[in-house]
C-alpha atoms as one frame of an Amber mdcrd trajectory, in Angstrom:
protein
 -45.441 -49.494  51.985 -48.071 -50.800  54.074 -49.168 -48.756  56.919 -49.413
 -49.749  60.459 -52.436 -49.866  62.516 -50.921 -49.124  65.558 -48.174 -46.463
  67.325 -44.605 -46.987  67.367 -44.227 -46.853  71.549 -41.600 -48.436  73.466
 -39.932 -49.787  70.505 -42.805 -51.954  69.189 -46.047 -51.177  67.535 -48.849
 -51.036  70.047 -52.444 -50.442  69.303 -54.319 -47.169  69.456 -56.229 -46.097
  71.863 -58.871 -45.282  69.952 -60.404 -46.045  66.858 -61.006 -43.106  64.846
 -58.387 -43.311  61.530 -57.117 -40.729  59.300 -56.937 -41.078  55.518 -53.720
 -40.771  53.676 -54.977 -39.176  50.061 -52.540 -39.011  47.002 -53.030 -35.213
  46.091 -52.115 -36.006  42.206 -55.112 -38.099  42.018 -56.970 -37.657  44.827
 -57.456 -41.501  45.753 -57.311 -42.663  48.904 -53.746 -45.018  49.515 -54.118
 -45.851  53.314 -54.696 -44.753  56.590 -53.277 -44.393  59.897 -54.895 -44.141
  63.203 -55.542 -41.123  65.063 -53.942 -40.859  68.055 -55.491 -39.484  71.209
 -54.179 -38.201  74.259 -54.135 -41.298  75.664 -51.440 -42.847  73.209 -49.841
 -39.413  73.272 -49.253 -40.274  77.583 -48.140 -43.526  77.007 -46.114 -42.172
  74.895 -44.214 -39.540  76.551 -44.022 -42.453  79.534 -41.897 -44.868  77.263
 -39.626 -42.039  76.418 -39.189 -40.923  80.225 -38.459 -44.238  81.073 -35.529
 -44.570  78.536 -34.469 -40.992  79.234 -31.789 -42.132  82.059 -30.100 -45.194
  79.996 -29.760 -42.862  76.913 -28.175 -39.996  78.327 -25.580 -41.770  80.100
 -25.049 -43.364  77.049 -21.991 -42.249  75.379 -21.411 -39.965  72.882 -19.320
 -42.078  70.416 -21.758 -45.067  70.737 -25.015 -42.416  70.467 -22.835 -41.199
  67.169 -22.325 -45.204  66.024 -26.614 -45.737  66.390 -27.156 -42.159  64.230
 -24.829 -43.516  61.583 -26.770 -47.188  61.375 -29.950 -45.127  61.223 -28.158
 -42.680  57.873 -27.323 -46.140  56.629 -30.920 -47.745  56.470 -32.214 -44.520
  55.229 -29.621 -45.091  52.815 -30.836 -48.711  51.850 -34.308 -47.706  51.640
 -33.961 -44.398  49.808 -35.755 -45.459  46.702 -38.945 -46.580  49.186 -38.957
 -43.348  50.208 -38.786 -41.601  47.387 -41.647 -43.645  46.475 -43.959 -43.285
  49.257 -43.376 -39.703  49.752 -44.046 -38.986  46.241 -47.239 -40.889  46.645
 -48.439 -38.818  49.734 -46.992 -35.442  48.882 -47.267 -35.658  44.941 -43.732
 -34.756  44.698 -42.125 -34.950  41.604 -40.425 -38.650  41.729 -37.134 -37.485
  40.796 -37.109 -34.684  43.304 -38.056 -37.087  46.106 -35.071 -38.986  45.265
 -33.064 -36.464  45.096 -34.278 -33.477  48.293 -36.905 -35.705  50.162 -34.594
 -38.977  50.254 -31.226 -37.552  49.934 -30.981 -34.470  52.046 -32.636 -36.247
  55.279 -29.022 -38.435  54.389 -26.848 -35.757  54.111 -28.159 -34.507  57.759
 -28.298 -37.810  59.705 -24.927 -38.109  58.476 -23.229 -34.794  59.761 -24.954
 -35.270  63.239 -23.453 -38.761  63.557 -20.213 -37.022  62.883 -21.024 -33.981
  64.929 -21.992 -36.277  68.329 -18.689 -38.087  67.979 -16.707 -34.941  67.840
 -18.896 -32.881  70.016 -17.476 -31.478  73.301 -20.171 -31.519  75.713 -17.765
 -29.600  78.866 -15.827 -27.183  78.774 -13.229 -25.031  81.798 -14.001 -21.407
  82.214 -12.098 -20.251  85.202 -12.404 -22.212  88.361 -15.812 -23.540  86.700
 -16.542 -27.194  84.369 -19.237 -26.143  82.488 -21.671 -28.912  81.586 -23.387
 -29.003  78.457 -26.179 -32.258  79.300 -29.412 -33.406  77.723 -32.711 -31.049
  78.037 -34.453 -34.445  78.351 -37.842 -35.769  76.223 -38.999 -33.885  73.260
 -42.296 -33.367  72.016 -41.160 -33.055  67.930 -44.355 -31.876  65.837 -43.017
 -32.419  61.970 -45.444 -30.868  59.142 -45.996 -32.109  55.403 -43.612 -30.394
  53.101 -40.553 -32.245  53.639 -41.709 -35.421  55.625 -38.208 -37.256  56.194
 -35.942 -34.170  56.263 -37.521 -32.564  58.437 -38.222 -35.366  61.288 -34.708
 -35.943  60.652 -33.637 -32.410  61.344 -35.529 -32.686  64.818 -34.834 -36.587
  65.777 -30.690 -36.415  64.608 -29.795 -33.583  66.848 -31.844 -34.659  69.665
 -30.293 -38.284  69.594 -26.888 -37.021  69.325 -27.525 -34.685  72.248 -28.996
 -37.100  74.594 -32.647 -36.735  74.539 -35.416 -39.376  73.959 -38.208 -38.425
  71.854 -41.996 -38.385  70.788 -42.959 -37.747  67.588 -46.169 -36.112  66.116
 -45.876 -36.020  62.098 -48.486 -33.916  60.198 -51.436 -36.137  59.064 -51.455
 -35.560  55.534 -47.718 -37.685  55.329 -47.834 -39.879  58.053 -46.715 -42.791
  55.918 -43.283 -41.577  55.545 -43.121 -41.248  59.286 -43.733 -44.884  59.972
 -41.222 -45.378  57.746 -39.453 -43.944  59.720 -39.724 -45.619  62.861 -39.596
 -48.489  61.345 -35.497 -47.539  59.733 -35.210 -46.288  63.927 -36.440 -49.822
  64.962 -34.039 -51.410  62.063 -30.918 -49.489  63.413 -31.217 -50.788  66.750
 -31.954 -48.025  68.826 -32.694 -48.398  72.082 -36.291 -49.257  72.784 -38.462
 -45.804  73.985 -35.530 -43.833  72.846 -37.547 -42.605  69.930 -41.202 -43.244
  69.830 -44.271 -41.889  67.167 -47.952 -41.091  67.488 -49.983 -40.499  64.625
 -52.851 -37.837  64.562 -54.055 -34.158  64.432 -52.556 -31.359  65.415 -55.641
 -30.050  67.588 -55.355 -33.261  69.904 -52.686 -35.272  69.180 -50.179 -32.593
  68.826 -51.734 -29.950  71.406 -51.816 -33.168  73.811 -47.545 -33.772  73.098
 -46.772 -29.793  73.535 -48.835 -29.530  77.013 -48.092 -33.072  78.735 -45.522
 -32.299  81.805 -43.245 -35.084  80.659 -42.075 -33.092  77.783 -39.256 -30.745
  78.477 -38.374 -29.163  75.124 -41.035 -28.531  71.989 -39.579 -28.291  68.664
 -42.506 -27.292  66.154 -42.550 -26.641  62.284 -45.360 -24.869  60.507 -47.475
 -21.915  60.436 -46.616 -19.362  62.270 -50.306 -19.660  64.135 -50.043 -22.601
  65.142 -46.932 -21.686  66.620 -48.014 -19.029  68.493 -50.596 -21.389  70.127
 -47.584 -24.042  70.605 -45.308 -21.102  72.474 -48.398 -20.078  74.569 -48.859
 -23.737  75.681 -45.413 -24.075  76.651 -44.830 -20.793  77.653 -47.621 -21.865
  80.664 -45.462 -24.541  81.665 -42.446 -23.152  81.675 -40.811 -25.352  78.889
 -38.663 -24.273  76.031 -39.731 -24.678  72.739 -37.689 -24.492  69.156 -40.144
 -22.840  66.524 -39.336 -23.077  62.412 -42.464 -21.486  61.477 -43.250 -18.957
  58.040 -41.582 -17.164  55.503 -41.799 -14.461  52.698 -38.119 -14.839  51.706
 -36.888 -11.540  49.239 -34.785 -12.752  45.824 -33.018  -9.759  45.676 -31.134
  -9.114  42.224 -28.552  -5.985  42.542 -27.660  -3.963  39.439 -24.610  -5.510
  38.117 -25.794  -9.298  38.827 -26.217 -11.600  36.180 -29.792 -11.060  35.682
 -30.859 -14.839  33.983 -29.146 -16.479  36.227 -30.734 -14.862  38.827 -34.140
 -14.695  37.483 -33.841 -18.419  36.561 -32.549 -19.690  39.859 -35.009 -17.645
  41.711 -37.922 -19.619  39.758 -36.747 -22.819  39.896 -36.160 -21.938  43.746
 -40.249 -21.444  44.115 -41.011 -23.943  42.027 -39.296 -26.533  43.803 -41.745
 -28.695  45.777 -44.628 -27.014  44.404 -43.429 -23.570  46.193 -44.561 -25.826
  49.397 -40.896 -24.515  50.858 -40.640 -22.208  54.303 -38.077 -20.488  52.750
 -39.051 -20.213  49.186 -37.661 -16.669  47.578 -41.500 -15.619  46.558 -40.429
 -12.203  46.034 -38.301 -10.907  43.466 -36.967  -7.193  43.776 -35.589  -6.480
  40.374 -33.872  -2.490  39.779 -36.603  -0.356  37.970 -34.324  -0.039  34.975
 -33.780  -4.219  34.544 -37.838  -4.696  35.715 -39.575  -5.148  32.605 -36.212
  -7.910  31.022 -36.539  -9.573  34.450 -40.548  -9.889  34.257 -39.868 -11.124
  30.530 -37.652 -13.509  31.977 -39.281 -14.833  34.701 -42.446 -15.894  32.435
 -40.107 -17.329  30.236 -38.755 -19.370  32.576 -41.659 -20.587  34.716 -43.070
 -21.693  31.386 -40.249 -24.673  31.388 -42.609 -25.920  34.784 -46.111 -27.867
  33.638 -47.931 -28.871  36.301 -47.969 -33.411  35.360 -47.751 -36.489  37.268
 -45.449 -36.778  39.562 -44.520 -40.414  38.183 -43.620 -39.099  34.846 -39.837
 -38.401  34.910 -40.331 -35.083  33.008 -42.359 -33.996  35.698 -40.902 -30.583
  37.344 -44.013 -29.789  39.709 -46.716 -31.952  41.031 -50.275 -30.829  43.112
 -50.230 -28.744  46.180 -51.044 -31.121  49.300 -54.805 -30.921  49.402 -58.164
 -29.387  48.472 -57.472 -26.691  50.977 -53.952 -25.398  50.334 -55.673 -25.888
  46.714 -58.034 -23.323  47.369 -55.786 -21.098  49.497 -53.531 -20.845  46.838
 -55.656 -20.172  44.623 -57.702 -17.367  46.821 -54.788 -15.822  47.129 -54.119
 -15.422  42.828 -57.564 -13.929  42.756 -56.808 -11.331  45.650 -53.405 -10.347
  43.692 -55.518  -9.556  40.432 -58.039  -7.950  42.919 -55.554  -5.569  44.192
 -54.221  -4.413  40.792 -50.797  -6.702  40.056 -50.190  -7.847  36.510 -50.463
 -11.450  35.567 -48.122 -12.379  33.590 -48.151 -16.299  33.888 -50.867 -18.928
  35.224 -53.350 -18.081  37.387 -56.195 -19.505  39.252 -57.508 -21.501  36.481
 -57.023 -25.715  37.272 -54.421 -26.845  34.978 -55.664 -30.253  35.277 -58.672
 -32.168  35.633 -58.030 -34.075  38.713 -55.652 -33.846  41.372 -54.491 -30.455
  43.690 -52.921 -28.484  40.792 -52.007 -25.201  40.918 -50.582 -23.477  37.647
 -46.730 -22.039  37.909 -47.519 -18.393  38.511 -45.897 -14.847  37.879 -47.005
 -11.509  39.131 -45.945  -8.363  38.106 -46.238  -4.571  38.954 -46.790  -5.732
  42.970 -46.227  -3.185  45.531 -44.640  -4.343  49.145 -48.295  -3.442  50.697
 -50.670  -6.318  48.604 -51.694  -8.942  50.045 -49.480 -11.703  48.179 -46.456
  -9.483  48.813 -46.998  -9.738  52.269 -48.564 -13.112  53.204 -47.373 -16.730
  53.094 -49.190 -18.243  50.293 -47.351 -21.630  50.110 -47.930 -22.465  46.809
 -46.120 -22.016  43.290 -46.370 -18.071  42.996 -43.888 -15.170  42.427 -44.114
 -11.821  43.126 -41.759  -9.643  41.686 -41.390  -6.043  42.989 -39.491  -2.767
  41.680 -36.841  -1.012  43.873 -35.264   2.333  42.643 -32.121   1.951  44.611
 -30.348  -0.209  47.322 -31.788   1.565  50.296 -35.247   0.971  49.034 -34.797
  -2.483  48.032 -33.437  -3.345  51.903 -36.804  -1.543  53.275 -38.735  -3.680
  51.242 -36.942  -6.451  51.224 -37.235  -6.555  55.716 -41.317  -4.901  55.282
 -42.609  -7.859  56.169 -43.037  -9.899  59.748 -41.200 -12.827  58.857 -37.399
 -13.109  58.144 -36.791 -16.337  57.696 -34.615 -16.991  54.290 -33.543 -14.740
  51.146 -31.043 -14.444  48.337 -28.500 -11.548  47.178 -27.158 -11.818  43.742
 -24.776  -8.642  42.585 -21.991  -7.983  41.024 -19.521  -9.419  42.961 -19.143
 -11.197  46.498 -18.487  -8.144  48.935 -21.351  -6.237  47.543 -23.826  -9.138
  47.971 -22.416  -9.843  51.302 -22.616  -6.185  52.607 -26.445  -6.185  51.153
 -26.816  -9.506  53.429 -25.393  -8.301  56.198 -28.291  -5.576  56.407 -31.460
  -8.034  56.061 -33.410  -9.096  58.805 -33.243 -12.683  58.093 -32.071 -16.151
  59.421 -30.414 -17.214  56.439 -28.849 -15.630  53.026 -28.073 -17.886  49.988
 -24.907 -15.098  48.009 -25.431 -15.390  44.150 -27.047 -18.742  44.051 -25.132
 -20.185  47.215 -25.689 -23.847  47.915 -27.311 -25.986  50.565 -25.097 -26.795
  54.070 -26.357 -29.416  56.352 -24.103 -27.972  58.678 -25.362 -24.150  58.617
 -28.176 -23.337  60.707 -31.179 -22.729  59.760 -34.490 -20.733  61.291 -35.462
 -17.339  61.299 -35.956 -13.939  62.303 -38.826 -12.019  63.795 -42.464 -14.097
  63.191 -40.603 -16.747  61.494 -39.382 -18.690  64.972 -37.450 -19.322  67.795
 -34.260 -21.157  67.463 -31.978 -22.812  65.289 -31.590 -26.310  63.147 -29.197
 -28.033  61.566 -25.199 -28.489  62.296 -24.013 -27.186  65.730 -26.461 -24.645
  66.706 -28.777 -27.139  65.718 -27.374 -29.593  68.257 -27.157 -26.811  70.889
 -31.089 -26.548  70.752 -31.302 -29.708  72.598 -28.687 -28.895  75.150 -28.851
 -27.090  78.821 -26.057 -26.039  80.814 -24.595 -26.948  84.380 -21.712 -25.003
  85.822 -19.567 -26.751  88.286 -17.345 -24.286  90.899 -14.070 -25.734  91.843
């Protein structure tokens, strides 16, 4: 697609303020494929003006014909899936066939439930002698990062549609593309003008800008868990809620009794998926000590079925990391894990290409829950896998970290897994290789956020409550 030169405001494209542009760099190659410009605080206030203005109109509008708008927007995403799949690979260096699949298809599956969910949504309910009101919170300030472009602007901008709001939206600057995109399917489904509005820039002014203006009521942030901090400060000054997804160091943990390849398998692919770019990517396996040495066995085996190629090339399984500097991260972080004494038992933090952000697939062994890399985010495609002596011990190590934001079980059968779940300090528990719900929320414990997305609680998020005494 061709990028625009201006922000989506009011629903047109309007010129910057400024002129300062950022580059939009395709990480498999590392050529530059466009731009966008930089928006200031400035663009950021006009804005958050266009969305106050629409606020009123919107929120009285009704729920059925707020639910009719969502669907027309699921149904140009639907027409223009294979344009996204395209232009995120492009900025992302997503494998092309998971972009169709993940980046195109699950933003889909999510538009569609909250069309459903704002038509069948009761927004008042009697307790007593009292109508309790469930009404808009009013404009949001949505600041969307990298790893998921589409699904997760759509996990913000669905929910906040269907409950009433109008919105401004800051996408991170290394994807922007698919965000104009974006507003562009918004503009094509006919929703109101101002409703839904987009500012391209960085996160230090653009984005700070969006989460301190005073015409922003709620601010729902994804991404580091630093950055959030800063984000809940800002609005915590003001006074104004805020929805944070931020990181994760999600624990695979296989039971005695589990079916071991499976497990092992799944958990791999799991990391490997979108370059282990994922919030909730299981980077730690906890594996019995009497199964450890089969499951480390298996685990090289099966990250060796993951070359790092170009993302264009349909056998391609995993692309680049997003830049030169989750690159290096990554890559920091392999050294520090042979540093501190774990076994390498796949990749490491040699380039496996010439050009491009490539990381090599890799496997650590013999980690203890105190390392670095057993303890850190590192947001890239590396496994950790740990040794528990029992069920108690695998549960302390399993919650030893700060962040509790997804994991996995796999035993035996159901009730053990599920009794194992129960006990984890975490948002959300996939049972023996459970499968994605659009409708089940999703966010996290402890230093992994505030809040919920996705389905009902989702919805709720963007929801404040009046009681009425009769």
């Amino acid at each position: 697609m061709k990028a625009h030169d201006g922000m989506y405001i009011g629903g047109e494209w309007r010129p910057a303020a400024g002129r300062e542009r950022i580059a939009v760099v395709n990480p498999a190659d590392e050529q530059v494929i466009g731009g966008v410009p930089a928006g200031t605080a400035e663009d950021v206030d006009e804005a958050v003006r266009a969305a106050r203005a629409a606020f009123p109109g919107w929120a009285a509008t009704p729920p059925a014909e707020r639910a009719a708008f969502i669907g027309a927007l699921r149904d140009v995403l639907i027409a223009r899936r294979s344009e996204i799949a395209e232009t995120i690979t492009a900025e992302l260096g997503s494998p092309l066939g998971f972009s169709e699949k993940v980046h195109a298809g699950a933003p889909i599956a999510v538009a569609a439930s909250f069309a459903e969910l704002a038509a069948s949504y009761s927004f008042e309910e009697r307790l007593g002698n009292s109508t309790v009101l469930l009404e808009p919170v009013g404009v949001v300030g949505a600041i969307t990062p990298w790893n998921y472009p589409l699904h997760q602007v759509v996990a913000k901008v669905a929910p906040a549609l269907a409950a009433g709001c109008t919105l401004v939206l800051k996408p991170a600057e290394d994807t922007p593309l698919t965000a104009q995109l974006f507003a562009e399917a918004v503009h094509e489904a006919g929703i109101p003008a101002g409703v839904f509005n987009l500012v391209t820039g960085t996160g230090p002014v653009a984005g700070q800008a969006l989460a301190a203006h005073e015409g922003v009521d709620l601010v729902s942030f994804t991404g580091s868990t630093a950055v959030g901090r800063q984000i809940g400060a800002t609005a915590g000054a003001a006074v104004k809620r805020v929805a944070l997804e931020l990181g994760g160091k999600s624990a695979n943990v296989i039971l005695p009794g589990a079916d071991l390849a499976k497990a092992v398998a799944t958990g791999v692919g799991h990391v490997m998926n979108n370059t282990g770019q994922s919030c909730n990517a299981l980077t730690r396996m906890l594996v019995h000590r009497d199964q450890y040495e089969e499951a480390v066995s298996l685990a090289a085996a099966a990250v060796a079925a993951y070359p790092a190629g170009d993302p264009l090339d349909a056998a391609t399984r995993i692309g680049p990391v997003i830049n030169a500097k989750q690159r290096d991260r990554v890559r920091g972080y392999i050294v520090k894990g042979i540093e501190e004494g774990a076994r390498l038992v796949a990749g490491g933090p040699d380039a496996p290409r010439e050009r491009g952000y490539f990381i090599a697939p890799t496997v650590f062994a013999d980690v203890t829950p105190e390392m670095t890399i057993a303890q850190e985010e590192i947001f890239g495609p590396v496994i950790s896998i740990l040794r528990y002596e029992d069920e108690d011990d695998a549960l302390r190590i399993a919650n030893g970290t700060v962040y509790g934001l997804g994991g996995a079980v796999w035993a035996a059968d159901q009730e053990t897994a599920v009794a194992f779940a129960r006990r984890m300090d975490t948002g959300q528990v996939d049972i023996n290789g459970g499968r994605f719900n659009p409708l089940a929320p999703f966010g996290g414990y402890k230093q992994s956020g505030v809040g919920r997305e996705l389905g009902p609680h989702g919805l709720a998020e963007y929801l404040q409550t009046k009681s009425l005494q009769f």
